[in-house]
C-alpha distance (Angstrom), angle and dihedral (degrees) to the residues before:
residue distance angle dihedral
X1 . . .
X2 3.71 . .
X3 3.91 132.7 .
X4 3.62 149.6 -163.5
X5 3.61 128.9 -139.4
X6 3.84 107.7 -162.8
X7 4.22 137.0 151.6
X8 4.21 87.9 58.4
X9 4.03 109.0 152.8
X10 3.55 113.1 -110.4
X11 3.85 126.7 -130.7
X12 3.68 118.8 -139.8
X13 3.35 94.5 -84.7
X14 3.44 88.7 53.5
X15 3.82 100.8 -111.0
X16 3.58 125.4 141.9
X17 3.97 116.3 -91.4
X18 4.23 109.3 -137.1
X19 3.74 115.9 -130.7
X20 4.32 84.7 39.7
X21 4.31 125.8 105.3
X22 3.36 139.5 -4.2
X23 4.13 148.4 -64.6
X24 3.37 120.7 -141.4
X25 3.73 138.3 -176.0
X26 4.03 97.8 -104.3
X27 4.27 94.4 -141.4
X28 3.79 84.0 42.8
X29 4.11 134.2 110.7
X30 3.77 94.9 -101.2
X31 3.42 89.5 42.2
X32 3.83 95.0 58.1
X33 3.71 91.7 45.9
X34 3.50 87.2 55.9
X35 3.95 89.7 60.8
X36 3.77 89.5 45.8
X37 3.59 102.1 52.5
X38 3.87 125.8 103.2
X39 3.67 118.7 -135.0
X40 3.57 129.1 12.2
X41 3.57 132.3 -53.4
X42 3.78 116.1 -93.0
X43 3.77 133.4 -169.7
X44 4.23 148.0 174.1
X45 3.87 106.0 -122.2
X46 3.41 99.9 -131.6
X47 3.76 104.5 36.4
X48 3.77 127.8 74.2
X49 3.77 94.7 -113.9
X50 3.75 140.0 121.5
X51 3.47 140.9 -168.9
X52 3.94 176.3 95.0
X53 3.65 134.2 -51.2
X54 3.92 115.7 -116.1
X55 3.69 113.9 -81.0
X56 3.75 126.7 179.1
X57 3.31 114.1 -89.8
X58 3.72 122.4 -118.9
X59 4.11 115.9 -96.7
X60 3.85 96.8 -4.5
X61 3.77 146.4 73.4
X62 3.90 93.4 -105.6
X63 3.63 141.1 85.7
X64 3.84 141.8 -118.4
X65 3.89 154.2 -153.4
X66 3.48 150.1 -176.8
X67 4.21 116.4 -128.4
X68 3.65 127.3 -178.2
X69 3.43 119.2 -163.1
X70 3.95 130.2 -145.1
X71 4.04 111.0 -146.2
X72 3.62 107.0 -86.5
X73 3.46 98.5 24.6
X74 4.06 93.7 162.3
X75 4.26 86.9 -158.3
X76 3.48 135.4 -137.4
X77 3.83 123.3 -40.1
X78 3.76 109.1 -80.6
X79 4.10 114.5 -87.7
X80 3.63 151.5 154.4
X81 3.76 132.4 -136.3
X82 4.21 110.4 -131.6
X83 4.10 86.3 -161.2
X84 3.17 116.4 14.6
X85 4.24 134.0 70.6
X86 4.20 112.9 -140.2
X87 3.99 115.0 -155.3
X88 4.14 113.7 -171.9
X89 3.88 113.3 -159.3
X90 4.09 102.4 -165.2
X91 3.38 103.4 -146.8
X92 4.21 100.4 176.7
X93 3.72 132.8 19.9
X94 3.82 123.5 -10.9
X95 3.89 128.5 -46.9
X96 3.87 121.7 -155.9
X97 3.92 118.9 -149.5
X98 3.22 138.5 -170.1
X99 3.71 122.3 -152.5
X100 3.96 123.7 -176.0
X101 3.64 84.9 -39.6
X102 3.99 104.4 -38.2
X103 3.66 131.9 98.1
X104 3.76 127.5 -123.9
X105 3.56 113.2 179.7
X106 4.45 109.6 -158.7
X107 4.10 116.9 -169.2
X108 4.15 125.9 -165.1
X109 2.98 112.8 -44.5
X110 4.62 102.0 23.9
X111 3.59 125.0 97.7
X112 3.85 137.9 -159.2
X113 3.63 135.9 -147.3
X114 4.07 124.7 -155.8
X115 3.10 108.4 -149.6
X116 4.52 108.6 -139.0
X117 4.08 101.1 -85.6
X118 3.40 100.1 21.5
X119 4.23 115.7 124.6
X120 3.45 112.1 -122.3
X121 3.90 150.4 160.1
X122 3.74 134.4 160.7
X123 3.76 138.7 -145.9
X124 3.81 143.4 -157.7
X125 3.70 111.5 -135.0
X126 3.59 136.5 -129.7
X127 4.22 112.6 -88.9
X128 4.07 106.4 45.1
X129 3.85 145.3 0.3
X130 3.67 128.5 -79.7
X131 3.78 128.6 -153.4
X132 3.87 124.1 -173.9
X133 3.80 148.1 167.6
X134 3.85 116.1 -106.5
X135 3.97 118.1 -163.6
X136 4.31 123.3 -177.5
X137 3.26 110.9 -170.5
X138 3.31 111.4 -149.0
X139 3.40 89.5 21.7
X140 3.65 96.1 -153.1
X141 3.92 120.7 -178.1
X142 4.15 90.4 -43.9
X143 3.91 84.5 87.8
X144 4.05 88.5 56.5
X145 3.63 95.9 40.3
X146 4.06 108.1 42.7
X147 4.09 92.5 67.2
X148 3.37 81.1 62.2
X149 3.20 107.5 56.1
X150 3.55 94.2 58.4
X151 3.36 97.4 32.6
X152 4.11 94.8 61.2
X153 3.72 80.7 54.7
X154 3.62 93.3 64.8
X155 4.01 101.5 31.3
X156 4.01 103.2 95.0
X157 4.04 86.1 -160.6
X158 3.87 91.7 71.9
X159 3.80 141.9 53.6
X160 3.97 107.4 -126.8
X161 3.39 80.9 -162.7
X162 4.05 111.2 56.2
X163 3.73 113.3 123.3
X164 3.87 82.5 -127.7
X165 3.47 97.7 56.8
X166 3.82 92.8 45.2
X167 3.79 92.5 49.0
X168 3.94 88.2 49.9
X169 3.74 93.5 54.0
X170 3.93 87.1 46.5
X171 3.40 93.3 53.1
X172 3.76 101.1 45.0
X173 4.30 87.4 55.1
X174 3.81 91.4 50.2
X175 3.50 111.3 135.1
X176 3.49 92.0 9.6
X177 4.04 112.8 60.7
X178 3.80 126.0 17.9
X179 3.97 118.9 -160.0
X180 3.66 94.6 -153.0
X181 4.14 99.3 -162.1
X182 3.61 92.2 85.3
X183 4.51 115.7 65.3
X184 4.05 96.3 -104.1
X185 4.08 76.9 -137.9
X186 3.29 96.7 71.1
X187 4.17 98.8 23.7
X188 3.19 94.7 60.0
X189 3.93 113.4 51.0
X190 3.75 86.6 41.1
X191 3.78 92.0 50.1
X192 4.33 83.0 46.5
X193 3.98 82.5 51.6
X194 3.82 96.0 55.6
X195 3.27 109.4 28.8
X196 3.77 97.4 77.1
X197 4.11 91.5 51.2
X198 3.80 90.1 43.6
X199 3.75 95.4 51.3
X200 4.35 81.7 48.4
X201 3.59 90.8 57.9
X202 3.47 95.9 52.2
X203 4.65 101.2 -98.4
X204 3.67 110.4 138.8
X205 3.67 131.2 -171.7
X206 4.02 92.5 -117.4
X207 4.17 136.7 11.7
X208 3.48 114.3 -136.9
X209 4.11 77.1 -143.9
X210 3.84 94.6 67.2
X211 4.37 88.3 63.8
X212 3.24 91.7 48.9
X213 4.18 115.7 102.5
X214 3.96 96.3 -147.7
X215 4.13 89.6 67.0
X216 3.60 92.4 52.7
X217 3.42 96.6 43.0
X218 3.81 83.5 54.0
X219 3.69 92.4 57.3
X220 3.39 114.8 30.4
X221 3.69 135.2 52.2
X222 3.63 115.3 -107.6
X223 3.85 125.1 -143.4
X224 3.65 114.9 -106.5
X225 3.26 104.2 -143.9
């Protein structure tokens, strides 16, 4: 039986980094997504997760993507959309989410709509991958922003982690996404405080840079399929 490994970070001279991405069976379901996909593959460097930049979604006004996910994958902080509706079609392994408090756990073949307002997160368990199909419809500005959330991660030229940049990307999903681990009464006025300096100094909520497939194919290992 023969494999891929694929989604590695890249070093700067664009070699792959051990202890980074994912094997696959290469006649298996991942594998076919893989081939199937449009764009490159994308990643976060230190998180077991994989996958596509935002495309429009076929027949409506929303958008979609492609994510693998590495066993254990704990997920994105928990959230809620104020606009938009999220459906999840699993399409291998098992997905854990968590909705306003309750798990739902959806296997190949399920989906699962969130409803706008409703608190949510998801989670690949411990044992095998998962890989699913994620629509947002509207998309709203969580399309512009989530490249870069990953992609600060992997740009050596920026601090993911400046108070700045984190009040910038704050700012630019006001009114559209809510990260609900922080009190919104405290989040929020010192997001209002920062913004304004951040935006002075040049941080921005999304980089045009992050969407585009040349810096991803500069930074993470593409499946050669």
């Amino acid at each position: 039986m023969s494999s891929i490994t694929a989604g590695r970070t890249l070093d700067a001279d664009g070699q792959p980094i051990d202890g980074t991405g994912f094997t696959v069976d290469a006649d298996g379901p991942i594998a076919d997504l893989l081939r199937e996909r449009e764009g490159p593959l994308t990643s976060h460097p230190t998180r077991p997760s994989w996958g596509t930049l935002p495309t429009p979604a076929d027949g409506g006004d929303g958008m979609t993507a492609l994510s693998v996910l590495g066993p254990g994958y704990a997920g994105p902080p928990e959230h809620y959309h104020e606009v938009s509706t999220e459906r999840f079609e699993v399409e291998h392994g098992t997905v854990a989410f968590d909705l306003d408090g309750t798990e739902k756990r959806v296997s190949a073949g399920g989906s699962l709509t969130v409803p706008t307002g409703t608190v949510h997160g998801f989670r690949c368990p411990e044992g095998g991958m998962a890989a699913m199909r994620t629509e947002i419809a509207p998309p709203g500005r969580i399309g512009h922003v989530l490249p870069t959330f990953g992609g600060l991660a992997h740009d050596p030229s920026v601090d993911a982690d400046d108070r700045f940049q984190q009040a910038a990307l704050l700012k630019r999903l006001e009114g559209d996404t809510v990260f609900t681990e922080t009190d919104p009464r405290i989040a929020k006025p010192l997001v209002d405080a920062l913004a304004p300096v951040a935006r002075l100094r040049g941080y921005r909520g999304g980089y045009a840079k992050y969407s585009q497939p040349a810096f991803w194919e500069r930074h993470v290992e593409q499946p050669d399929l």
